[in-house]
C-alpha positions as a Markdown table, in Angstrom:
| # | Residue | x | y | z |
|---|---|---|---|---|
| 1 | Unk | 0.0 | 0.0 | 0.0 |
| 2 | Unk | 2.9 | 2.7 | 0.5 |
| 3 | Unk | 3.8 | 2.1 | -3.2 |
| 4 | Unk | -0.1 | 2.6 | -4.0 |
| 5 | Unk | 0.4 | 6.1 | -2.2 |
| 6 | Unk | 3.7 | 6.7 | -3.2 |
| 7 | Unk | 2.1 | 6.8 | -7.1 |
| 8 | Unk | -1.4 | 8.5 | -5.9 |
| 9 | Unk | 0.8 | 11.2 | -4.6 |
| 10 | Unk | 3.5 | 11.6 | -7.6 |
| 11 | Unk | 0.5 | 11.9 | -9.8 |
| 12 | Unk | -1.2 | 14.3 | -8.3 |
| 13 | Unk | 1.7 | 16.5 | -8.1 |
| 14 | Unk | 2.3 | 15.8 | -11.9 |
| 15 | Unk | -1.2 | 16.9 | -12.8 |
| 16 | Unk | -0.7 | 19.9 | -10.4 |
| 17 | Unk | 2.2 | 21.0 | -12.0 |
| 18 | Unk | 0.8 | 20.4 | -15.1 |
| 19 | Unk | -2.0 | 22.6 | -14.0 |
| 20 | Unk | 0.2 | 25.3 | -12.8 |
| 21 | Unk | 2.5 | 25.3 | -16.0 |
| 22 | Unk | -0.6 | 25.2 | -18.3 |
| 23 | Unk | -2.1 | 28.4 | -16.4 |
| 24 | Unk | 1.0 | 30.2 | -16.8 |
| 25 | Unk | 1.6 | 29.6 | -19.9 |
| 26 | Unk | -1.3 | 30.6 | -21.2 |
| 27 | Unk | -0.9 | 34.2 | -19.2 |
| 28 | Unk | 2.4 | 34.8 | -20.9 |
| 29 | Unk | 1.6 | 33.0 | -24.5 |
| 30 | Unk | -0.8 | 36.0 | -25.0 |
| 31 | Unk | 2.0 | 37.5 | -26.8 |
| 32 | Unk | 4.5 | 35.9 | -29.5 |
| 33 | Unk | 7.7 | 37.9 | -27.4 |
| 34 | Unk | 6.6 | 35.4 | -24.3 |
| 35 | Unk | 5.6 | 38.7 | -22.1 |
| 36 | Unk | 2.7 | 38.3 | -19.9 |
| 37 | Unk | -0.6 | 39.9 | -20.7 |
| 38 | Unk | 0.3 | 43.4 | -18.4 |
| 39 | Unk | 3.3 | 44.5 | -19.6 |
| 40 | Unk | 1.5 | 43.8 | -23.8 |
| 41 | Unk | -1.3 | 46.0 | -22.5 |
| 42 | Unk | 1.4 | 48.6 | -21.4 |
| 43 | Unk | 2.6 | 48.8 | -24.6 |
| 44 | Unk | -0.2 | 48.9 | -26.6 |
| 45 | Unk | -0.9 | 51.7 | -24.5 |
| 46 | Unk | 2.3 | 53.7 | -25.1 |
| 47 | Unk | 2.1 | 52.8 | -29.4 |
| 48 | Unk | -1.4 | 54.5 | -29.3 |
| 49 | Unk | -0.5 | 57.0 | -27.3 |
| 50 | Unk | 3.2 | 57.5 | -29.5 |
| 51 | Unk | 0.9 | 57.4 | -32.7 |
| 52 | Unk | -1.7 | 59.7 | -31.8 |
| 53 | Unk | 1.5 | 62.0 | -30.5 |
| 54 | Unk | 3.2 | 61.6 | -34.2 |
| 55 | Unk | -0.4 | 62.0 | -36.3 |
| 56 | Unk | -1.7 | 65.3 | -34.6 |
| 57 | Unk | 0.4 | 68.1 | -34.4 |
| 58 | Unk | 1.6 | 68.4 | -30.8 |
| 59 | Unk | 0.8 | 71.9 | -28.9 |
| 60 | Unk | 4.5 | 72.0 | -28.2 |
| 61 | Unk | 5.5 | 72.1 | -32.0 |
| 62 | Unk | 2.6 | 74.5 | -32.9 |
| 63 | Unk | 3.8 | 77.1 | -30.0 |
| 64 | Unk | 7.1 | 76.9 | -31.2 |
| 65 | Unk | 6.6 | 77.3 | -34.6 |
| 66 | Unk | 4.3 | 79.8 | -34.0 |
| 67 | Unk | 7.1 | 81.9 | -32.0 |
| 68 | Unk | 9.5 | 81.2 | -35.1 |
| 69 | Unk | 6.8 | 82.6 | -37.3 |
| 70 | Unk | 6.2 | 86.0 | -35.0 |
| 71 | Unk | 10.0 | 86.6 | -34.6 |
| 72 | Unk | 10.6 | 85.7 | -38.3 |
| 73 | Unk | 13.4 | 83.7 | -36.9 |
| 74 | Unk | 15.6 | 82.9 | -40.4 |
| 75 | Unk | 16.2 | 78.8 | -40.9 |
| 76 | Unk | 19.5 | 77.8 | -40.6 |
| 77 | Unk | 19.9 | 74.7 | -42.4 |
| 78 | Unk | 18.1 | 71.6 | -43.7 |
| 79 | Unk | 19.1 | 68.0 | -43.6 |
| 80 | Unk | 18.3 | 64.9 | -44.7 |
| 81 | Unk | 17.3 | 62.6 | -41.7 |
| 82 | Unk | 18.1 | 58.7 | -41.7 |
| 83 | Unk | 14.0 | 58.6 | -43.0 |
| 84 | Unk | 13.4 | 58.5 | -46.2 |
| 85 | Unk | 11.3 | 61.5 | -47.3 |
| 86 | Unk | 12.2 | 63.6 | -44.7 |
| 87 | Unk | 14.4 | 66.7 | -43.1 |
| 88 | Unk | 15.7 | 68.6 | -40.5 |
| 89 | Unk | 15.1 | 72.2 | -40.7 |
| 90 | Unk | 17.1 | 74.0 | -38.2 |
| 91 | Unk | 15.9 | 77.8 | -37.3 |
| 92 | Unk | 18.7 | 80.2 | -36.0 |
| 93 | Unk | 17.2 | 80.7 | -32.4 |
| 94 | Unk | 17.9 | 76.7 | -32.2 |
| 95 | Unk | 14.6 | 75.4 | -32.9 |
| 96 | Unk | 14.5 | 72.0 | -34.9 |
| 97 | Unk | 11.6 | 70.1 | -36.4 |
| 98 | Unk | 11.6 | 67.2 | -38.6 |
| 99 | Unk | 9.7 | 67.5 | -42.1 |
| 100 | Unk | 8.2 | 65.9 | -44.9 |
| 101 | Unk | 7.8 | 68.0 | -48.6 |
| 102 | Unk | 5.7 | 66.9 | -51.3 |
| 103 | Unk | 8.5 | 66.3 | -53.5 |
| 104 | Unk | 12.4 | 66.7 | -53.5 |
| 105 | Unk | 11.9 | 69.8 | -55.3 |
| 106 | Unk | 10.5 | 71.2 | -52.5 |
| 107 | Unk | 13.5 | 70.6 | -50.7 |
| 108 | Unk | 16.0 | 71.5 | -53.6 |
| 109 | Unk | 14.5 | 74.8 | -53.7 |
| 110 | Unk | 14.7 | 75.8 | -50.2 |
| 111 | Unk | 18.5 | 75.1 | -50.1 |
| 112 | Unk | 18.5 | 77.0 | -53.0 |
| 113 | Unk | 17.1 | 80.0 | -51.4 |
| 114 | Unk | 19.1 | 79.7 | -48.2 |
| 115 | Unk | 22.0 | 79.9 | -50.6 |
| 116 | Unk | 21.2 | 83.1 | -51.5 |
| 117 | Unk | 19.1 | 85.0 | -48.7 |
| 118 | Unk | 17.4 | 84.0 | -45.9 |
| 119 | Unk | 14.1 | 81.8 | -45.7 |
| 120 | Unk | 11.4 | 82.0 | -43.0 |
| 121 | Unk | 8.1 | 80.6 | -41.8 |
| 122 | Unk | 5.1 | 82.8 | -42.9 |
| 123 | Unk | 2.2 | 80.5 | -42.3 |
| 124 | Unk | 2.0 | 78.1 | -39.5 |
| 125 | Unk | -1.6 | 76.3 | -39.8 |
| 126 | Unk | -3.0 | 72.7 | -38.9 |
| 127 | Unk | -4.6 | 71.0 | -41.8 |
| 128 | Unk | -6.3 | 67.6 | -42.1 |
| 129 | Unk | -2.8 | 65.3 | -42.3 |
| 130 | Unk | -0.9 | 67.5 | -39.9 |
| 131 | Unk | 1.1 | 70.7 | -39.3 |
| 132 | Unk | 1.9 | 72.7 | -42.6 |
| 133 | Unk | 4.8 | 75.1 | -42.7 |
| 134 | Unk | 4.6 | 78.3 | -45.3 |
| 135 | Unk | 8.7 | 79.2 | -45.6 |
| 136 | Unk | 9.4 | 82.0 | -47.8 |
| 137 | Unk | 12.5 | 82.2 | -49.7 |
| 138 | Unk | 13.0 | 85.3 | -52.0 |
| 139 | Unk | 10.2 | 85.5 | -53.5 |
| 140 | Unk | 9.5 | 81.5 | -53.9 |
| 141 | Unk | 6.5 | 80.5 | -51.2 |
| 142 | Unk | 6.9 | 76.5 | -50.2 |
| 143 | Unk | 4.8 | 74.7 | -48.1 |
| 144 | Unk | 5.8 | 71.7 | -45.8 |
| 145 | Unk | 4.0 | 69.4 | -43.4 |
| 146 | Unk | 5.9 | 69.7 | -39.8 |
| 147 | Unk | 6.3 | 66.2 | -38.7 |
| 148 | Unk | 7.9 | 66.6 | -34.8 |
| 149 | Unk | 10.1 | 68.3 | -33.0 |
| 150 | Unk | 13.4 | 67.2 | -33.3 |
């Protein structure tokens, strides 16, 4: 009879293990990274709150741009960025904001006329896909869509 319980036993604690490990695995097989359910909640959160952040102009970027309009602040310089399809435009009081033109014209033509004189933001407004920039260059007007702060 001790052998009888000696198995009774070992089983049980095989099917409560079993138990146990089937429990917790299916907490933290919610995920394909192996994290448990919490901490993939978490960061959902944070990538909705990151992309709502990135798609609507933040109130930070529109009050700073919105200072470099009033003080006509000149830009400095504009960069390509490690993203394709978009630039850093540098202001001379130190702002920076990353951007995305319509075309690499766009671009091409404000180099161009920070080559020769001095290029400034004279329309700072929110449309439906984000934050457009008015810079004018000379007498050439070019419109860009603001995409951060950077």
């Amino acid at each position: 009879m001790d052998a009888a319980w000696l198995w009774i036993v070992l089983v049980a604690l095989v099917l409560l293990a079993h138990r146990w490990m089937r429990t917790r695995s299916a907490a933290v097989a919610s995920s394909r990274l192996g994290l448990h359910p919490a901490d993939v909640a978490e960061l959902n959160r944070i990538a909705r709150r990151l992309v709502r952040d990135h798609l609507t102009p933040s109130s930070t970027l529109v009050r700073h741009l919105c200072v470099v309009q009033d003080r006509a602040v000149p830009v400095r310089r504009i960069e390509p960025t490690e993203w394709e399809g978009r630039w850093y435009l540098g202001f001379a009081d130190g702002t920076s904001v990353v951007i995305a033109a319509d075309c690499p014209a766009t671009v091409l033509a404000i180099r161009a006329a920070l080559l020769h004189g001095s290029v400034t933001v004279v329309g700072v407004r929110i449309v439906d896909h984000g934050l457009q920039l008015d810079l004018m260059g000379g007498r050439q007007r070019k419109s860009v869509l603001a995409v951060a702060d950077a």
